[in-house]
C-alpha positions as CSV (number, residue, x, y, z in Angstrom):
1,X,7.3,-95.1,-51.0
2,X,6.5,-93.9,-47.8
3,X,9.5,-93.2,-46.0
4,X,10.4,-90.0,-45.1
5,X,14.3,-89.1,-46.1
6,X,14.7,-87.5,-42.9
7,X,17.3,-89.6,-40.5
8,X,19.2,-89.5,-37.6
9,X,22.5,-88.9,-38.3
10,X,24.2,-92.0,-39.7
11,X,27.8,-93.6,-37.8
12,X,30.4,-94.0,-40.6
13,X,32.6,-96.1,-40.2
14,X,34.5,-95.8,-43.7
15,X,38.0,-96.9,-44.1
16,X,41.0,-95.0,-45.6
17,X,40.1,-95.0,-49.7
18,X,41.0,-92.6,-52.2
19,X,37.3,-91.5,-52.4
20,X,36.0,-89.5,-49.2
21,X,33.3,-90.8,-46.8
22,X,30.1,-89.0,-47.2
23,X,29.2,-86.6,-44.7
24,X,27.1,-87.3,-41.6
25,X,24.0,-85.9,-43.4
26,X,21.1,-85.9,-41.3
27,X,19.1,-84.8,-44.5
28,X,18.8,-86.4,-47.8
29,X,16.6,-84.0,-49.3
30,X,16.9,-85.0,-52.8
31,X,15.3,-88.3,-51.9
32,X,12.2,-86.5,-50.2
33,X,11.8,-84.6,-54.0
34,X,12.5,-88.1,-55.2
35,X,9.2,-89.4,-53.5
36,X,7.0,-86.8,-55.2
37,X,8.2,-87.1,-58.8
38,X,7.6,-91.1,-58.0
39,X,4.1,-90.4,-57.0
40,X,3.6,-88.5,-60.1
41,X,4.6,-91.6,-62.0
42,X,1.8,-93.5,-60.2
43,X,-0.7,-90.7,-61.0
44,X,0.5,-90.6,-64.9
45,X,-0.2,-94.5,-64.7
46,X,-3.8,-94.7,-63.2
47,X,-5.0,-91.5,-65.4
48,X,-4.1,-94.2,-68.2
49,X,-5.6,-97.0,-66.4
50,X,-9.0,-95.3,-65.9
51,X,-9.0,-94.0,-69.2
52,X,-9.0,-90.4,-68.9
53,X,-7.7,-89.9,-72.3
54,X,-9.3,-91.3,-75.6
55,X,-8.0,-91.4,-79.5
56,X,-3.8,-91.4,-80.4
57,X,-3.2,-88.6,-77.1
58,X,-4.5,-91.5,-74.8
59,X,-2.1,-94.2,-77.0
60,X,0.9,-91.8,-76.7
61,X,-0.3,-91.0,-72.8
62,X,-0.2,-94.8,-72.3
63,X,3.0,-95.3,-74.2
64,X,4.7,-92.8,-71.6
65,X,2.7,-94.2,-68.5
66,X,1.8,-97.8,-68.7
67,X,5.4,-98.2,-67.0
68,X,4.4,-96.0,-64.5
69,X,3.3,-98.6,-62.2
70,X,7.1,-99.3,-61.1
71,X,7.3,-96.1,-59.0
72,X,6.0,-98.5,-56.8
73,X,9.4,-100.3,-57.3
74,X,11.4,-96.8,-56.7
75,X,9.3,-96.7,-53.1
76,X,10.3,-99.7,-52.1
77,X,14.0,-98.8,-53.0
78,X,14.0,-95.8,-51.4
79,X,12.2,-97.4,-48.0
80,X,15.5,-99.9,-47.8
81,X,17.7,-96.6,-48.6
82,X,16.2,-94.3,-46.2
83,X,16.1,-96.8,-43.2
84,X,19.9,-98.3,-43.2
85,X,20.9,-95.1,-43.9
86,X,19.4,-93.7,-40.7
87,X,20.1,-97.0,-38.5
88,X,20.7,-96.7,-35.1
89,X,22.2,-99.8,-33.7
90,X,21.1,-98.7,-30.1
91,X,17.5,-98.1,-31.4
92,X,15.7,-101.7,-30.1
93,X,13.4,-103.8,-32.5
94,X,10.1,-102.6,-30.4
95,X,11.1,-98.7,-30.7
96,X,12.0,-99.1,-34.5
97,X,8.8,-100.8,-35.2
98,X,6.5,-98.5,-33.4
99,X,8.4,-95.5,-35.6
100,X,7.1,-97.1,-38.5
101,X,4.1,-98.0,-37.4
102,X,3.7,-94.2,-36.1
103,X,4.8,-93.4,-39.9
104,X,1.9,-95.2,-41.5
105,X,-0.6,-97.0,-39.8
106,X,-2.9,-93.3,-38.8
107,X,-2.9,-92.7,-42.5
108,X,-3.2,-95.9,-43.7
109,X,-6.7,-96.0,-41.5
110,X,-8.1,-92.9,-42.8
111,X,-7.3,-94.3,-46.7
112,X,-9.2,-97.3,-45.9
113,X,-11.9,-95.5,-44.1
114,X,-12.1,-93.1,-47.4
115,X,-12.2,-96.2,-50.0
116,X,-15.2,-97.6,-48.3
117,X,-17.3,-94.0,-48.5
118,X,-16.0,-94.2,-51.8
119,X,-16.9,-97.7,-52.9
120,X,-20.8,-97.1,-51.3
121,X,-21.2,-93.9,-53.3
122,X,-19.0,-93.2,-56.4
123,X,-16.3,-96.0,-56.9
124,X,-18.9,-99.4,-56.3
125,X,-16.5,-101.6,-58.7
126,X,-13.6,-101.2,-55.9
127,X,-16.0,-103.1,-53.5
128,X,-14.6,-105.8,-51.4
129,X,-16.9,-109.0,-51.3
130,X,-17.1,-109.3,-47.5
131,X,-15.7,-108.0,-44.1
132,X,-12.8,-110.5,-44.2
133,X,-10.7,-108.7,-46.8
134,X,-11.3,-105.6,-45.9
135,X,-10.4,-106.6,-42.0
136,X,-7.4,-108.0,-44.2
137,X,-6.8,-104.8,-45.6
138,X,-6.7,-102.9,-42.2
139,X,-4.4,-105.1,-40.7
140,X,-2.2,-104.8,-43.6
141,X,-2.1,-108.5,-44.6
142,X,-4.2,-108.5,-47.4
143,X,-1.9,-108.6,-50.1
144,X,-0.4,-112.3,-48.7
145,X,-3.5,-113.7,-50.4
146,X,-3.8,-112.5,-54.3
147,X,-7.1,-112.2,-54.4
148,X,-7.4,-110.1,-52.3
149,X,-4.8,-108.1,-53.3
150,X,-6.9,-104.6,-53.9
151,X,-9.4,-105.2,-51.0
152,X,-10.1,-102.4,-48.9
153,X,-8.5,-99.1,-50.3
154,X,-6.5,-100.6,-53.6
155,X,-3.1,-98.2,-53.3
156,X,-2.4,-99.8,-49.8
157,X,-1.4,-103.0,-50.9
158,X,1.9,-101.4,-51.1
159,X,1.8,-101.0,-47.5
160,X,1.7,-104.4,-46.9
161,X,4.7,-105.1,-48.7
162,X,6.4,-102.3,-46.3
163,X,4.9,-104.2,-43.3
164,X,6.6,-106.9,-43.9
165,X,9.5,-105.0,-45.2
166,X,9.5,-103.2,-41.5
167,X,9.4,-106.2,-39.6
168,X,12.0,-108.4,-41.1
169,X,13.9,-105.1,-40.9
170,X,16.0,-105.8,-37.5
171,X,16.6,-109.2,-38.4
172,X,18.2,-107.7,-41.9
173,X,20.3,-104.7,-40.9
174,X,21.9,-107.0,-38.5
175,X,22.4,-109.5,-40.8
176,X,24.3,-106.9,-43.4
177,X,25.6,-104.1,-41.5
178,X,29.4,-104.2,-41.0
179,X,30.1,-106.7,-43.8
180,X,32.7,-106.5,-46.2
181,X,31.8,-104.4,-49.9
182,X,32.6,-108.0,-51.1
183,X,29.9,-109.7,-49.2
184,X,27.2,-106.6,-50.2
185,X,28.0,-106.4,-53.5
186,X,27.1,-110.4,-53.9
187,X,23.8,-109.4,-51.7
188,X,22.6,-106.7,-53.9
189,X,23.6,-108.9,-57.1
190,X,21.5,-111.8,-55.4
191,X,18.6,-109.4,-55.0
192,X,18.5,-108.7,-58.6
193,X,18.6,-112.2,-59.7
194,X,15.8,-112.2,-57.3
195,X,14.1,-109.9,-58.8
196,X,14.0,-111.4,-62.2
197,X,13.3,-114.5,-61.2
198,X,10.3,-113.3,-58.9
199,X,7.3,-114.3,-61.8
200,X,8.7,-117.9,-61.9
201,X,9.2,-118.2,-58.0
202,X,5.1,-117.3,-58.3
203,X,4.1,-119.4,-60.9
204,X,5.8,-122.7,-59.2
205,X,5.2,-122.0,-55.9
206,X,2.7,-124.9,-54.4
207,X,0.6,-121.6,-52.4
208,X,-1.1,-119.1,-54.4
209,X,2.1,-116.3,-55.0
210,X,1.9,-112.6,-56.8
211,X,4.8,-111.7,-58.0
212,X,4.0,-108.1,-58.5
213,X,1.7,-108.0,-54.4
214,X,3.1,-110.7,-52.0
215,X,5.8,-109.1,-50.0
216,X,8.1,-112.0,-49.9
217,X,8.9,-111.7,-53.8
218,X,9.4,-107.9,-52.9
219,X,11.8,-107.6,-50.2
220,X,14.8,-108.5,-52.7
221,X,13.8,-104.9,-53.9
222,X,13.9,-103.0,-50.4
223,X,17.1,-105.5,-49.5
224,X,18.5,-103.9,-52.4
225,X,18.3,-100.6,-51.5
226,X,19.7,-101.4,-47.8
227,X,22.6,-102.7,-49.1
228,X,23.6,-99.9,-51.0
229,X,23.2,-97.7,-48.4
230,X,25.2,-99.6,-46.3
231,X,28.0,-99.2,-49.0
232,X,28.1,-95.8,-49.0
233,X,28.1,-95.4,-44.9
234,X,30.7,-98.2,-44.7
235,X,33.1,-98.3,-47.5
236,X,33.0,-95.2,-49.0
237,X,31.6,-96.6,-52.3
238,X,30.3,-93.5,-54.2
239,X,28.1,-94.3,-57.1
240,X,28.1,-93.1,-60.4
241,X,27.2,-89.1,-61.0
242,X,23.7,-88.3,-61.9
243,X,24.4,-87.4,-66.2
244,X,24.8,-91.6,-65.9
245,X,22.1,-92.9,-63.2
246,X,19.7,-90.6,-64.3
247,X,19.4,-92.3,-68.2
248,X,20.3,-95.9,-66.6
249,X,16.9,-95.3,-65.1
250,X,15.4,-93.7,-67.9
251,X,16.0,-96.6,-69.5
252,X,15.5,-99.3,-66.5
253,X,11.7,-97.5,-66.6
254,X,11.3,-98.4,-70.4
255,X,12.6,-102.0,-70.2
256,X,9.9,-102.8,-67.1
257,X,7.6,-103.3,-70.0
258,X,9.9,-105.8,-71.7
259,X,9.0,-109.4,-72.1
260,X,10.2,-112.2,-70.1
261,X,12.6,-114.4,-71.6
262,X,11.5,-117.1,-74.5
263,X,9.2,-119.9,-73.0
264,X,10.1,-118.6,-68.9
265,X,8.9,-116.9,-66.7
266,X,12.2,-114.9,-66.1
267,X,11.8,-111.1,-66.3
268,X,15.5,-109.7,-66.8
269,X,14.1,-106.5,-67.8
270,X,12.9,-105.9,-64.6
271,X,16.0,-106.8,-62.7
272,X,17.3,-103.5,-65.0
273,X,14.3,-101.5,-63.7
274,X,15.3,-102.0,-60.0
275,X,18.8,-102.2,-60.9
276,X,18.5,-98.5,-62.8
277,X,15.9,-97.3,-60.1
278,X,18.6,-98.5,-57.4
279,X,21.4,-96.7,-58.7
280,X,19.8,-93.4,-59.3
281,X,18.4,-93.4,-55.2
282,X,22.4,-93.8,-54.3
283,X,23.3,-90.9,-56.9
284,X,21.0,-88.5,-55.7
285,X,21.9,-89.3,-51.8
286,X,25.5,-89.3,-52.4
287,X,24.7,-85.6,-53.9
288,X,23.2,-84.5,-50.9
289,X,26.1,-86.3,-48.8
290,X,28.9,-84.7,-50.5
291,X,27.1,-81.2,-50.1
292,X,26.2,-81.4,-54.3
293,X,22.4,-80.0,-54.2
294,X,19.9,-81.3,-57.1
295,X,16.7,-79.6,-58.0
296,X,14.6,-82.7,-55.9
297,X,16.5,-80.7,-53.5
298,X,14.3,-77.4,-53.2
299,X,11.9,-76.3,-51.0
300,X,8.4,-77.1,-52.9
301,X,9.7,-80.1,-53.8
302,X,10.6,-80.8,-50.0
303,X,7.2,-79.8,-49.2
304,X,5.5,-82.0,-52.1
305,X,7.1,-84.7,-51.2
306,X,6.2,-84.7,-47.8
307,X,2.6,-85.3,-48.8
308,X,3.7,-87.8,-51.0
309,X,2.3,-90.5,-49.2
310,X,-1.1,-89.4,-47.8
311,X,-1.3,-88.1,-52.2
312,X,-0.4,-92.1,-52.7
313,X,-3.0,-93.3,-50.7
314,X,-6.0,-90.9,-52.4
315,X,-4.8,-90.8,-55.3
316,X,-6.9,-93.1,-57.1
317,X,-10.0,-93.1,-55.2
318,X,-10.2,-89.4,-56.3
319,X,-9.7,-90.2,-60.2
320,X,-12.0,-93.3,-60.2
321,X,-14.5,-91.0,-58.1
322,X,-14.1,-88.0,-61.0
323,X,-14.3,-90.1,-63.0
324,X,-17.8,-92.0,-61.9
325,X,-19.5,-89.1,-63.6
326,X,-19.3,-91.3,-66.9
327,X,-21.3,-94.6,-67.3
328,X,-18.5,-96.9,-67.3
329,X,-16.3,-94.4,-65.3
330,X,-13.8,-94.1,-68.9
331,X,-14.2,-91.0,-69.9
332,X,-11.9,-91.4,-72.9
333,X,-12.6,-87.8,-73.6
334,X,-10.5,-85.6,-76.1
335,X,-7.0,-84.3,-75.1
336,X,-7.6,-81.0,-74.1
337,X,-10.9,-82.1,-71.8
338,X,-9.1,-84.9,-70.5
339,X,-6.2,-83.3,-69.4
340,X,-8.1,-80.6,-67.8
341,X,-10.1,-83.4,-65.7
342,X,-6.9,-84.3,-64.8
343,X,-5.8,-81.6,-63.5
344,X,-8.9,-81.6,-61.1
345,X,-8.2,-84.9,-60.2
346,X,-4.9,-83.6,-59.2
347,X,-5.8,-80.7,-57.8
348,X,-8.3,-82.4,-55.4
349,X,-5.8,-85.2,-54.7
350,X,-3.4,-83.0,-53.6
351,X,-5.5,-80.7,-51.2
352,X,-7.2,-84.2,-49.9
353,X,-3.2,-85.0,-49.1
354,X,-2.4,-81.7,-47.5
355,X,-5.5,-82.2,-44.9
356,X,-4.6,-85.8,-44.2
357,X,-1.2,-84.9,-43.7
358,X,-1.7,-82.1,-41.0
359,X,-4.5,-83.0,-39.5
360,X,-4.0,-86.8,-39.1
361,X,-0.2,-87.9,-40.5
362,X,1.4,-85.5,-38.2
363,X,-0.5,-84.9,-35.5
364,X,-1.0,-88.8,-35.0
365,X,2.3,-89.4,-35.3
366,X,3.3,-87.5,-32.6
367,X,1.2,-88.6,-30.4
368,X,2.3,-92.5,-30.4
369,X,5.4,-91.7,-30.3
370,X,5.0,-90.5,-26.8
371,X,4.7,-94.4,-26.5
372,X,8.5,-95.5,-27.4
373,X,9.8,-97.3,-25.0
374,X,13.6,-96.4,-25.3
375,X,12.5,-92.6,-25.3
376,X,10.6,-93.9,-22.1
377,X,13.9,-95.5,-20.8
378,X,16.1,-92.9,-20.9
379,X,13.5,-90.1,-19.3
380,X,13.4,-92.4,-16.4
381,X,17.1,-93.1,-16.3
């Protein structure tokens, strides 16, 4: 979710097909416009979750948004996408993970530091009981203990899925990269059996498992979206055109709600979620590769979707704290009212975002990256 769809330029080493390579992009804009509309998904969801919207709107409102929690999902996708797609074998393990920590450990700080002002004043039911989870939380390990899942600021517990996601990243793309389309397509179909088989993995599992927050029942997700990239750089695969991934996913986001199979555990419908979600990430990046430009593609979109992450992270502490004006913080109000508390929500969220992103994303970022150590090699070489 937190990626940002600018790379390096990618090596590709395709061999003769009858479809052509995709270009050395160094851009896949479509997949920064990709992050925003995900992040409204999220938004749509938790406006439902806090109960902004009462009588049949707030049914029909749910009906379009209680699936919204799988944008999560498309982050996650996109993160593998994004990073194989820019890998740089001469780029070491330290310089990698100092990029990423660069990326989203400043922001990640400031969300934490904003849920506790929040939890003290407006928010108290997002409280954590004790220091522990919340030190948890900061060191982004708090969603390897389900309870604990939502301590600190509750949207980062994606970020400790992409911790882990980050570090076992290395170890991965070496493990992949330069395989045969043979070996990468039984990878990708392994992650999706994975994937449905994640709620059972949790319930039998002898220590306490999530299937939806502990990172290790996520990675087949990010894995999934490595491999596809991968694909694309290194066998000239080129995925089906958008008029098909775009209702695959359509439909991937309806079955998420789906039940799991008779008297299992097993959620197929979810391993069409991620498959759908996976599909559509590849369609819109091949788009962009082969010079095909989508509407995600445009300049405010570009822009919104740079802010999609700092938006992610504030998100919901700005609806709950709107919200807090109400005795049990559900206002459950009539459509036109709700909608237009909503919209401040939004609006508040979104200039929130744009601070945090100038004043603390970039600049921070900037300034440990003055710390990698093969930019540090090759100024003293």
């Amino acid at each position: 979710m937190i990626i940002s769809s600018t790379t390096t330029a990618p090596r590709i080493d395709a061999s003769p097909v009858a479809s052509p390579p995709p270009r050395a992009a160094r851009h896949l804009p479509s997949l920064t416009g990709l992050r925003w509309a995900t992040a409204m998904l999220i938004f749509g969801h938790h406006i439902m979750a806090v109960q902004y919207i009462g009588g049949q709107a707030g049914t029909v409102w749910g009906f379009l948004f209680e699936a919204g929690k799988t944008g999560v999902t498309l982050f996650f996708i996109l993160s593998g996408f994004v990073l194989a797609w820019g890998y740089k074998p001469a780029q070491s393990a330290r310089s990698f993970w100092l990029h990423r920590a660069a990326r989203i450990y400043p922001l990640h700080v400031a969300g934490v530091g904003l849920a506790l002002v929040a939890a003290a004043t407006l928010v108290p039911e997002i409280r954590s009981d004790g220091a522990a989870p919340v030190a948890a939380n900061l060191l982004l390990l708090n969603g390897w203990i389900p309870d604990w899942w939502q301590a600190g600021n509750p949207a980062s517990w994606s970020l400790v899925c992409e911790a882990f996601f980050y570090l076992t990243f290395p170890l991965v793309i070496r493990l992949v990269a330069g395989r045969s389309a043979r070996v990468l397509w039984a990878v990708a179909a392994a992650a999706l059996v994975l994937v449905a088989l994640a709620p059972a993995i949790a319930t039998a599992s002898p220590v306490p498992m999530s299937a939806a927050s502990t990172p290790l029942l996520r990675l087949p997700e990010f894995v999934l979206g490595v491999v596809l990239a991968l694909l694309m750089k290194q066998t000239a695969w080129r995925p089906a055109p958008l008029r098909f991934a775009v209702p695959l996913a359509v439909l991937g986001y309806a079955l998420s709600e789906a039940p799991t199979l008779p008297g299992t555990e097993i959620h197929p419908g979810l391993a069409i979620t991620v498959g759908g979600f996976a599909l559509l990430v590849a369609s819109l990046a091949s788009a962009d590769a082969h010079r095909s430009s989508t509407f995600l593609a445009q300049p405010l979109w570009q822009e919104l979707g740079r802010l999609s992450f700092a938006f992610y992270l504030v998100h919901l502490l700005v609806i709950a704290s709107v919200s807090s004006a109400w005795p049990d913080g559900h206002p459950e109000l009539h459509w036109p009212r709700a909608l237009a508390l909503a919209a401040l929500a939004f609006a508040i969220s979104l200039g929130l975002a744009w601070l945090l992103h100038r004043g603390v994303e970039v600049r921070l970022q900037r300034v440990l990256l003055r710390f990698d150590p093969d930019r540090r090699g090759v100024t003293a070489r």
